[in-house]
DOMI-298551 format. One record per residue (C-alpha): residue in three letters; y negated, x, z. Coordinates in steps of 0.05 Angstrom, whole numbers, plus 5000, padded with zeros to 4 digits. Each point is the difference from the previous one (the first is absolute). Layout:
ALAYXZ;...
END
This chain:
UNK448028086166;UNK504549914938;UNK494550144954;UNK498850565036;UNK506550224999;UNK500349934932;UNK493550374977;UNK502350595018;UNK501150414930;UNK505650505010;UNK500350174932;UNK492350185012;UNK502150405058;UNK505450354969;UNK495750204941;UNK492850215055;UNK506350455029;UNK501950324944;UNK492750284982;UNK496550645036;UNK493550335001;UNK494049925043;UNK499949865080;UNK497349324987;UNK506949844967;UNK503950255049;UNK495849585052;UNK501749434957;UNK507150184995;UNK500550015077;UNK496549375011;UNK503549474946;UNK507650315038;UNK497149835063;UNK498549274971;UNK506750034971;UNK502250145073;UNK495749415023;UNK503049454962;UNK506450184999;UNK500150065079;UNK505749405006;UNK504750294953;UNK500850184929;UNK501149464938;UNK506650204974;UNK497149884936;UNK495150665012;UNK505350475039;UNK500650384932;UNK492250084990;UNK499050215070;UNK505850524988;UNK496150234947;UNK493450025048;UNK503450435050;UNK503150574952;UNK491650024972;UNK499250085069;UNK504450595016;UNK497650314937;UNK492549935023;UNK502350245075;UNK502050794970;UNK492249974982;UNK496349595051;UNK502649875072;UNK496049365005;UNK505849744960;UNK504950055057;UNK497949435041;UNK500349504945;UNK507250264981;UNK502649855064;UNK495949295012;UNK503049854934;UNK507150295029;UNK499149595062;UNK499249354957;UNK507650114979;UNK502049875066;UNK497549295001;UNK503649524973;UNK500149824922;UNK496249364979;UNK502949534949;UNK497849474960;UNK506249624980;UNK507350125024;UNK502750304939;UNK494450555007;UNK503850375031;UNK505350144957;UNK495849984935;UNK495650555035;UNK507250375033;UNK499950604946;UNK492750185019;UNK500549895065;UNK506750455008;UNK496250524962;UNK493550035044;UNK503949995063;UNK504250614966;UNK493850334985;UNK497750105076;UNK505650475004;UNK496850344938;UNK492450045035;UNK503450375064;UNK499150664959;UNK491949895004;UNK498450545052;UNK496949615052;UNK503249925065;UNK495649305001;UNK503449714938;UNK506750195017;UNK500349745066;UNK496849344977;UNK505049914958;UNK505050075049;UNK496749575042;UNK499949454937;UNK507550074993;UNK501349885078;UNK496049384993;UNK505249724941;UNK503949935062;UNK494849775057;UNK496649484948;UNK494249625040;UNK496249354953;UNK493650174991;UNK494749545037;UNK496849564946;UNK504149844928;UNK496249904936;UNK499249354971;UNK506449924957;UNK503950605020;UNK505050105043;UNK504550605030;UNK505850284970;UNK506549935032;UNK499450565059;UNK506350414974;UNK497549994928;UNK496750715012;UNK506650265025;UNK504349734936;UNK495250254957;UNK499250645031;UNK508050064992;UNK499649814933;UNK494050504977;UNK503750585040;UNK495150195047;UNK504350255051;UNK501950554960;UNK492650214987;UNK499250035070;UNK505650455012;UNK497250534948;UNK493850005038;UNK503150295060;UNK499350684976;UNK491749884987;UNK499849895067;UNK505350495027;UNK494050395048;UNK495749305027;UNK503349695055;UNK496349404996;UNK501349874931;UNK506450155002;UNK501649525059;UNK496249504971;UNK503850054936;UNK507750015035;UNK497049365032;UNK499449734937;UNK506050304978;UNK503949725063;UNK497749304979;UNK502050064935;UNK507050245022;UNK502049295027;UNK501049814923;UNK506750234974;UNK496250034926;UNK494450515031;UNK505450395037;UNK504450094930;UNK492950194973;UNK498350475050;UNK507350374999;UNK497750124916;UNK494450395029;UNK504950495047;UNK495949545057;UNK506250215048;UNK498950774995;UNK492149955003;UNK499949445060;UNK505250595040;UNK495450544987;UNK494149635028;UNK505749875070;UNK497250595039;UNK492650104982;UNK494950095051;UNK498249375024;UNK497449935081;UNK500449264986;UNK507749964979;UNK498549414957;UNK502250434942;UNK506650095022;UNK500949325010;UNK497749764935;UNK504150514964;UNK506349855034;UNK499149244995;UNK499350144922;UNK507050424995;UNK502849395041;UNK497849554948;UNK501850474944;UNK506450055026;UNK501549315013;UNK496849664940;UNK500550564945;UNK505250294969;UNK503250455066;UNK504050394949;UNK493450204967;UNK496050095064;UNK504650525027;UNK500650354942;UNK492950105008;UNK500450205069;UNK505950554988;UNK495050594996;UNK499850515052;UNK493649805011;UNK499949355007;UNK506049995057;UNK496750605037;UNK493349515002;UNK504449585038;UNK503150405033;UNK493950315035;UNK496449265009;UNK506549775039;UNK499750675042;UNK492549855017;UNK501349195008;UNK506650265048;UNK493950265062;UNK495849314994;UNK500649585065;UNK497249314971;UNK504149424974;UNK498450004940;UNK501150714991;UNK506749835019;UNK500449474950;UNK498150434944;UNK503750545016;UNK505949554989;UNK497049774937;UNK500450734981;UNK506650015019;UNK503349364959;UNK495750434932;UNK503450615018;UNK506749615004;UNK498249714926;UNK498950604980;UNK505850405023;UNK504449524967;UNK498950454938;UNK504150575005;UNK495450464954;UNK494649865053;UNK498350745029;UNK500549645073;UNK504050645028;UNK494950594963;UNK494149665032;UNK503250035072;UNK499449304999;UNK506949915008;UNK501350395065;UNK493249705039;UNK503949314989;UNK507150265019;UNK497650325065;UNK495949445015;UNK506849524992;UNK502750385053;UNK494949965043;UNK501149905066;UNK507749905003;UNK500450714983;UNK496250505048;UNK497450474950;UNK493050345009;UNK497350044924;UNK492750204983;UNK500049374944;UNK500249505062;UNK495750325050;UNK495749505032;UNK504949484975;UNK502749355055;UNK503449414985;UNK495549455040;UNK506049494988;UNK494849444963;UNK502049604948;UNK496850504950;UNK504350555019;UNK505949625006;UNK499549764922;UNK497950794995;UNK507250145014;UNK502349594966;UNK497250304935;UNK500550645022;UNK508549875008;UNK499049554923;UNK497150764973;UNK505250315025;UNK504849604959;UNK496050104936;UNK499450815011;UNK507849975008;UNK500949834927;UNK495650624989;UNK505250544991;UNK494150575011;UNK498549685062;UNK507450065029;UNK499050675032;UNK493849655032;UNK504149495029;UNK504950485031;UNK494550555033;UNK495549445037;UNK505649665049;UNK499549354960;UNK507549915010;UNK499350025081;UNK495349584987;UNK502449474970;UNK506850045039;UNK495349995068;UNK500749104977;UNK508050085003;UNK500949805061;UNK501649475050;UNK494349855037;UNK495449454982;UNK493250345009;UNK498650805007;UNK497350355065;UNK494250334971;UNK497349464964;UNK495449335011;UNK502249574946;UNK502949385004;UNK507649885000;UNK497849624938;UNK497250564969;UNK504950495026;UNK505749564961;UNK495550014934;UNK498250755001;UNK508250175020;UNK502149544942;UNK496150374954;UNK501650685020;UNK506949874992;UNK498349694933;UNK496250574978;UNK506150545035;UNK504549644939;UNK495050404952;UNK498950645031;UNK507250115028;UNK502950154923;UNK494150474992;UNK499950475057;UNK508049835016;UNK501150785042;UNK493949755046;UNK503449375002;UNK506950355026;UNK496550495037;UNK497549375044;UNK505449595012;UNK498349454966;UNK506749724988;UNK501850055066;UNK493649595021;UNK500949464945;UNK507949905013;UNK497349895082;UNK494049574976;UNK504649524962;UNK504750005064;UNK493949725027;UNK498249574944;UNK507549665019;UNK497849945076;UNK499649365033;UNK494650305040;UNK494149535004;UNK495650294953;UNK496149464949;UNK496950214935;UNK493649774992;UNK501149894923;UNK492349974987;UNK498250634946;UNK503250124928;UNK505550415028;UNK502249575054;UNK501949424951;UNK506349705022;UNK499150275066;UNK497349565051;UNK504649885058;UNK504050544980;UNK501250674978;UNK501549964933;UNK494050374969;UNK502050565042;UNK506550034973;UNK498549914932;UNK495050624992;UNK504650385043;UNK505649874953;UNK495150094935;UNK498750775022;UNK507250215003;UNK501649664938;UNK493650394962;UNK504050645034;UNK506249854986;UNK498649884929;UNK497650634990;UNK507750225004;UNK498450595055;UNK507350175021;UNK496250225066;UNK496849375017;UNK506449624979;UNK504350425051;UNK495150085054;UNK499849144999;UNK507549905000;UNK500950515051;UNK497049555052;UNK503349434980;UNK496449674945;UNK505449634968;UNK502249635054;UNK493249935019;UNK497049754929;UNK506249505008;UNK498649725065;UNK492549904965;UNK502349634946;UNK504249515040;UNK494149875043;UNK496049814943;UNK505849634961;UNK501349535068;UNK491249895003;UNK500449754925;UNK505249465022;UNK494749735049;UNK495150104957;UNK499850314914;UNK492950424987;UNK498550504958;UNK498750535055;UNK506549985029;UNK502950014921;UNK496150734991;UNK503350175072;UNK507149814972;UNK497850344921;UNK497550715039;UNK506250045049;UNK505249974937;UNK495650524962;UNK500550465044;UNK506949895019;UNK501550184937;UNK495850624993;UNK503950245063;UNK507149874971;UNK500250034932;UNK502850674996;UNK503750115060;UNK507749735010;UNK498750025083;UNK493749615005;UNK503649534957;UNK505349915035;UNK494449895062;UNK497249514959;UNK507149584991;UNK501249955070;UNK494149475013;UNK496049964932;UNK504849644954;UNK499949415043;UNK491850065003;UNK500849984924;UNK505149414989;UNK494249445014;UNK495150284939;UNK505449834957;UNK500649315026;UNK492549844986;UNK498849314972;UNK498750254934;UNK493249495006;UNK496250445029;UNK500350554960;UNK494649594954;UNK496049795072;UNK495350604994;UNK500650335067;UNK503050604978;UNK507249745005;UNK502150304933;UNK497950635016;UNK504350035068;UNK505649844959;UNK498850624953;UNK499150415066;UNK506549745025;UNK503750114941;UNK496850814993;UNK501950025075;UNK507249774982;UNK500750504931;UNK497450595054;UNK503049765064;UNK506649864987;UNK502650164927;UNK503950705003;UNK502249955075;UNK507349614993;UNK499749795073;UNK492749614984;UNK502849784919;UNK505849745036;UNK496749625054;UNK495649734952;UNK505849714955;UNK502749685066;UNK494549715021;UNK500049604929;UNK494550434972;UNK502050004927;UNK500249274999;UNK492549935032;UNK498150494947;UNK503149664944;UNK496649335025;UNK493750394994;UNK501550214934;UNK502349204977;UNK492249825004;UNK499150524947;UNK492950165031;UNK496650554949;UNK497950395058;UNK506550075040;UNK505850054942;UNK498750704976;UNK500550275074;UNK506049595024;UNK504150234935;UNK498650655021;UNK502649925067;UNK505649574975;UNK501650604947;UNK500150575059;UNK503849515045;UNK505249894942;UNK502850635015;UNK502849745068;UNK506949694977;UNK498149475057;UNK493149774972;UNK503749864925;UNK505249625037;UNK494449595029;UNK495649974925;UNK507449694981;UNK500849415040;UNK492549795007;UNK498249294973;UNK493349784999;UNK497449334980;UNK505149514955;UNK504650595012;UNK495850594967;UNK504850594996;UNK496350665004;UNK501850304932;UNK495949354970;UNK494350085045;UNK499350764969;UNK500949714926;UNK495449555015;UNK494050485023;UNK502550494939;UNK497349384951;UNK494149815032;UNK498650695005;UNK501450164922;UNK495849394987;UNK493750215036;UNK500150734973;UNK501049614930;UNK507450274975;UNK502149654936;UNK505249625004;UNK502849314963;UNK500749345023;UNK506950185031;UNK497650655038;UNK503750444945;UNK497650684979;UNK494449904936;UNK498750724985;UNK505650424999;UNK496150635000;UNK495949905049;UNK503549515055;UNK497250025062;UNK493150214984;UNK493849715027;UNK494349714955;UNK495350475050;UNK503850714971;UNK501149654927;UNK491450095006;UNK500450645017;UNK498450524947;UNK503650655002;UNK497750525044;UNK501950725005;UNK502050035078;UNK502150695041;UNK506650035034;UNK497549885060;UNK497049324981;UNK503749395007;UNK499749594935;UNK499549285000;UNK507249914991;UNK501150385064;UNK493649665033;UNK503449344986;UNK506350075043;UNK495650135068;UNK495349474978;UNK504949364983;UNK506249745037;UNK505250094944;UNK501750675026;UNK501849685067;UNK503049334973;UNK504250574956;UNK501850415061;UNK502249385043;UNK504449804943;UNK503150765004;UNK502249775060;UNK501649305005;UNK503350064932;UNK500649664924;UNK505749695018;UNK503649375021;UNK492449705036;UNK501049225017;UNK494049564987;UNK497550284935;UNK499249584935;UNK499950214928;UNK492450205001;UNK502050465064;UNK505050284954;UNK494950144941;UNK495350355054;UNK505350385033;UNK502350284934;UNK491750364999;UNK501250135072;UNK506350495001;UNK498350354931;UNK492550125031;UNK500950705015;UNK502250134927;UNK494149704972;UNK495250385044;UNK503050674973;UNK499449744932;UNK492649795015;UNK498050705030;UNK502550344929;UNK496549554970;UNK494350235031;UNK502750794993;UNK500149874927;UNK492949684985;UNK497650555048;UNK503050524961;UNK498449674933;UNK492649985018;UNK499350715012;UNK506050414965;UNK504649884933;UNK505550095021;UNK505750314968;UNK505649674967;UNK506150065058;UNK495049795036;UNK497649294960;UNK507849944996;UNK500850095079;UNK494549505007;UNK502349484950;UNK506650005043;UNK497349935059;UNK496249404974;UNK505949654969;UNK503950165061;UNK495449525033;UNK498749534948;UNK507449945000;UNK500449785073;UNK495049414993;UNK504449794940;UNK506349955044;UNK496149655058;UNK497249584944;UNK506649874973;UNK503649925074;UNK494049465019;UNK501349634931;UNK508249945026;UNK496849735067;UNK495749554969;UNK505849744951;UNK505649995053;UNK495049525039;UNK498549524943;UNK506949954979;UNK501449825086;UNK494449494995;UNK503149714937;UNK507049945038;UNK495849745061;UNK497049504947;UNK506449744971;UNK503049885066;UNK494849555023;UNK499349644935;UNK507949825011;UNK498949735073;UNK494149554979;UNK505049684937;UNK505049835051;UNK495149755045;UNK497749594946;UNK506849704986;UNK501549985061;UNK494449475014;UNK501549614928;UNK507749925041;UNK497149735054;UNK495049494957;UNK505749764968;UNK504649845057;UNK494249565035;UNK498249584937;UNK507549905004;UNK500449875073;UNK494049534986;UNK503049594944;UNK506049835040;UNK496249755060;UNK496149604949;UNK504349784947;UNK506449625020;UNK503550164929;UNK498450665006;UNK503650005075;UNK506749734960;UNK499650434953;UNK499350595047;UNK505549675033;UNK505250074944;UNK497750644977;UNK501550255071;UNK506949665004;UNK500850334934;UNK499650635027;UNK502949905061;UNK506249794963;UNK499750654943;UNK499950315066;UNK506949835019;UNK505850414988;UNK505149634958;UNK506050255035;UNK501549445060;UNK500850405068;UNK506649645031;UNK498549605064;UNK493050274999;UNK494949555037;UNK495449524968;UNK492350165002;UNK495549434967;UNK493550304974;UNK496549375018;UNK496049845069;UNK501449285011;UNK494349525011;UNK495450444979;UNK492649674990;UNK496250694984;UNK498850404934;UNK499450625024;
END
């Protein structure tokens, strides 16, 4: 059999091929490709893929004269689908480049016009995937590795072939279904998919959505390819392809025509339709509200919890199966996506989807009109309140116009029940809640914070009118007392949304403050006190403290009955604790609320006497953030933390690379920029009111800072002339008074930095000439320690050689008597008594 294999001359076959003429030829022609048929029947050598490519385009050339040709073609076709034969292992990658090449070249061959060849080679493409080993193997040889088709058809491109072929067979149904099955096996690779988005594969496969087809298998094949597109491809690209009118009215009129099928899986691919319209809508340039495609999905949303007789859901019943139920689902996920549309916002408002969604804000467990389950009646509600966050800010007078604060503010009240209601806790939006009703409350609370951001002084009044505040209050002590039992991130976002939109509600208005003071302050106290640990834990606790601080700036700062309750409650020490851990995030906001509380004669009382850790005073705390924040927005300075350039003192390395650019008046510079960007305008305005004078706790370095600190203002004027005068420089000469005026100006400044320079250099001096005095001072109590120890040295040697040296004892002996008798007074005191200086019998000599 191998010699037979082997004697087969392809070269010989190639050439026969390539000659024409008489019928005898062609007769021979036809019979040496049926022998080539014959001995090839197990598979093809991978060593003659190329030749036999060859072979089959002779072939198709032959076919446009003689039919006879066709049947060989697609025998030879047919042999593709068998599995490659191979010699030694490396074969097949020394042979990859031809093989990639003749695989590619199928997709070429699909533009021979013969229904035959082109569904044969569909039907050799489907068997890449469906590989069966042939019966009997050659002596020698040995298949392929079964997915070595499929890499090499990635690699030669085929897929995109294919996809240009679509439009040869645009009026064969056949064909064309056989091809999209191809096509829809090819679409399982992520390479073929990128391949067939190159060929706008996205916008032909729609177009082919809602041909005739009794058989629906073209429907089905050309969704399951967008699927794949979509998910393995390049989405971005795919629904650019997919924006045209045309495109979304294809699927618009296949999801109309899949919405009246009865049979499971026309359920299943209607909702298959419906996750590729969601893809698709996500792009706003996406003509999903000029095709109508928009409003047959918003009126089937509110379908049935609002009775509305509409001609695009005649016909149309919920049967309550698992396919309609995730039908709802993405039916409520659209209408979240078309709410970002702001041409489909008059939509929105005209087809009840607001009474729709609000139908789920209520108390009951389970709805009257419907058979889900109370599982899937807690999954659906969650969702439409999720999805009411979104659409409430768009269509905000339908949202008035139905009450919906009215039936959030009663929903929480519910949400704070001790009724015995248990979350089930089982779909995405239910996380957090099982047992409980904490998924409720947090979508509840997550639509009146997306209205009340929108800053709608109607919404804001209509919600404090029934008694939000308090309300919102009692809400955020409820979840502040769960988080003691036990911390999660759900009942962080509860605590985060309550603050926000308490301070939405008061930040302009003196009476809801002082609302806010009566119960509020003390609800705020404990955020201050938070271990500052877990601001790095990752639960969101940093950003509860931001909320709580925005909450305090809008709450209570400008009512004195809240500012003053506040200081009382020792509020401006927890703040200034805050601001001692010098956390990046928090210090430019809490010197902001420091600076606004400074003007409350109480609160700089209070910035006074605070002491933090080894007795911090406040006034060093501030100099302290003032250098590291000179330091990290690179200001030169020396060693000492004096002034370098004189010019140009407090200027950042950032605007020192800035060139010099011609701004209107109604531009803020980047001198101006700076001051709402840094903290040195706060640090500066705290100062204002703490003062420059007589501040305990400060060293020499403080001093030296302190000196930048209370000339900042002066330095900032002299930086934005400097920036007037390169400005004007760079466009203008200006005129003489004018240089003069500006030279002035600049020396004015330049002047300043000298005397700070000079008054730091005094500082600086006054302290080395203390530490010198310190120095000397010391140095004098070490010498008379030092001599003090040589005295006592010499006293014990002496104590020592008496005890040891009788001689020594004598002559200690006289030398006392000695002195004891230079000791006397000469004059004789008349009948005085007698002392004797002696101890008698005295054995001891000590």
């Amino acid at each position: 059999q191998d010699t037979q294999w082997r004697s087969v001359d392809l070269n010989h076959v190639i050439t026969l091929l390539k000659e024409s003429g008489s019928k005898d030829l062609e007769k021979e022609q036809l019979k040496t490709l049926k022998k080539i048929v014959k001995h090839f029947e197990n598979g093809l050598p991978l060593k003659d893929v190329a030749q036999i490519t060859e072979i089959l385009d002779l072939c198709a050339e032959k076919m446009n004269e003689q039919e006879a040709f066709t049947e060989p073609l697609c025998e030879l076709i047919k042999l593709f689908g068998l599995p490659f034969q191979k010699k030694k292992s490396s074969d097949e990658v020394n042979y990859s480049v031809e093989v990639s090449q003749s695989i590619a070249h199928l997709g070429y061959l699909m533009r021979v016009p013969s229904s035959q060849v082109k569904i044969q080679i569909s039907k050799s493409i489907v068997s890449f995937y469906n590989m069966e080993l042939p019966g009997k193997l050659l002596p020698g040889y040995h298949p392929a590795n079964p997915n070595y088709k499929i890499q090499m058809a990635e690699v030669g491109g085929l897929a995109e072939g294919l996809v240009l072929s679509l439009a040869l067979v645009e009026n064969q149904l056949t064909e064309k279904l056989w091809l999209l099955k191809a096509l829809q096996y090819l679409s399982t690779s992520g390479v073929s998919c990128g391949q067939m988005v190159k060929a706008q594969a996205a916008s032909r496969v729609c177009l082919c959505l809602n041909g005739a087809d009794p058989s629906g298998q073209l429907l089905f094949r050309s969704s399951d390819i967008l699927w794949n597109l979509l998910e393995k491809a390049s989405k971005e690209e795919v629904v650019d392809q997919l924006r045209s009118l045309e495109c979304v009215h294809a699927l618009k009129e296949v999801f109309v025509d899949v919405m009246s099928g009865f049979r499971h899986c026309d359920h299943q691919l209607r909702n298959d339709l419906l996750v590729i319209a969601a893809l698709v809508a996500e792009n706003p340039a996406v003509p999903m509200v000029e095709s109508g495609f928009a409003k047959v999905l918003i009126v089937l949303a509110t379908c049935p919890e609002v009775k509305v007789l509409n001609p695009l859901i005649k016909g149309f019943k919920l049967t309550y199966s698992y396919e309609d139920f995730e039908m709802k689902k993405l039916l409520f996920n659209i209408i979240g996506i078309l709410s970002k549309n702001p041409s489909a916002a008059q939509l929105l408002s005209e087809n009840h989807v607001m009474p729709a969604l609000l139908y789920y804000v209520k108390q009951s467990e389970k709805p009257a009109f419907s058979d889900w389950s109370a599982a899937q009646y807690e999954e659906l509600q969650l969702q439409a309140i999720s999805v009411l966050a979104s659409v409430a800010p768009v269509v905000v007078d339908k949202y008035l116009s139905c009450q919906a604060n009215t039936l959030l503010l009663l929903f929480l009240e519910w949400c704070m029940g001790q009724d015995l209601f248990s979350g089930r806790g089982d779909s995405f939006h239910g996380r957090g809640g099982r047992g409980n009703k904490l998924a409720q409350m947090r979508y509840s609370l997550q639509v009146l914070r997306s209205v009340v951001a929108l800053y709608d002084d109607a919404v804001s009044i209509n919600l404090c009118d029934q008694g939000a505040i308090s309300q919102l209050l009692d809400i955020l002590k409820y979840a502040a007392d769960k988080s003691k039992e036990k911390e999660s991130t759900i009942l962080l976002e509860i605590q985060a949304d309550v603050l926000f939109i308490l301070s939405v509600l008061c930040e302009n208005d003196v009476h809801r403050k002082e609302l806010f003071s009566c119960e509020g302050i003390g609800r705020l106290i404990p955020f201050f006190k938070m271990d500052p640990r877990k601001l790095h834990s990752g639960l969101g606790h940093n950003c509860l403290l931001l909320s709580a601080l925005d909450c305090l700036w809008s709450c209570v700062i400008g009512c004195y009955i809240a500012e003053d309750s506040f200081i009382e409650k020792q509020g401006i020490f927890l703040l200034l604790d805050l601001l001692a851990l010098k956390e990046k995030s928090l210090c430019n906001i809490i010197l902001g609320i420091l600076a606004e509380f400074s003007d409350n004669p109480k609160a700089t009382f209070y910035m006074g006497i605070w002491r933090g850790r080894r007795a911090q005073t406040a006034a060093k705390l501030l100099i302290q953030l003032w250098r590291q924040e000179e330091l990290d927005l690179g200001v030169k300075r020396d060693q000492y933390g004096k002034i370098v350039d004189t010019k140009r003192p407090i200027t950042t390395s950032f605007q020192k690379q800035q060139k010099v650019i011609p701004l209107p008046a109604s531009c803020p510079s980047f001198a101006i920029m700076e001051i709402s960007e840094s903290i040195r305008a706060k640090v500066y305005s705290l100062f204002c009111k703490l003062g420059f004078e007589n501040l305990p706790g400060l060293s020499a370095e403080d001093f030296v800072t302190l000196a930048i600190i209370q000339r900042y203002i002066d330095f900032k004027i002299g930086e934005v002339w400097s920036e007037i005068s390169a400005e004007i420089k760079e466009e203008f000469r200006p005129i003489e008074s004018d240089v003069r005026a500006l030279k002035l100006i600049s020396d004015v400044s330049e002047n300043i930095g000298k005397t700070v320079v000079a008054l730091q250099t005094e500082v600086l001096e006054r302290r080395h000439h203390q530490e010198i005095q310190e120095e000397k001072i010391t140095y004098k109590e070490i010498r008379d320690t030092h001599i003090q120890r040589e005295l006592m040295k010499k006293s014990w040697e002496g104590f020592l050689t008496r005890t040891s040296n009788f001689e020594a004892l004598k002559k200690a002996k006289m030398l006392q008597e000695a002195l004891i008798e230079a000791s006397k007074t000469k004059a004789k005191i008349p009948y005085g008594p007698y002392h004797s200086t002696d101890i008698p019998k005295l054995h001891t000599t000590v």
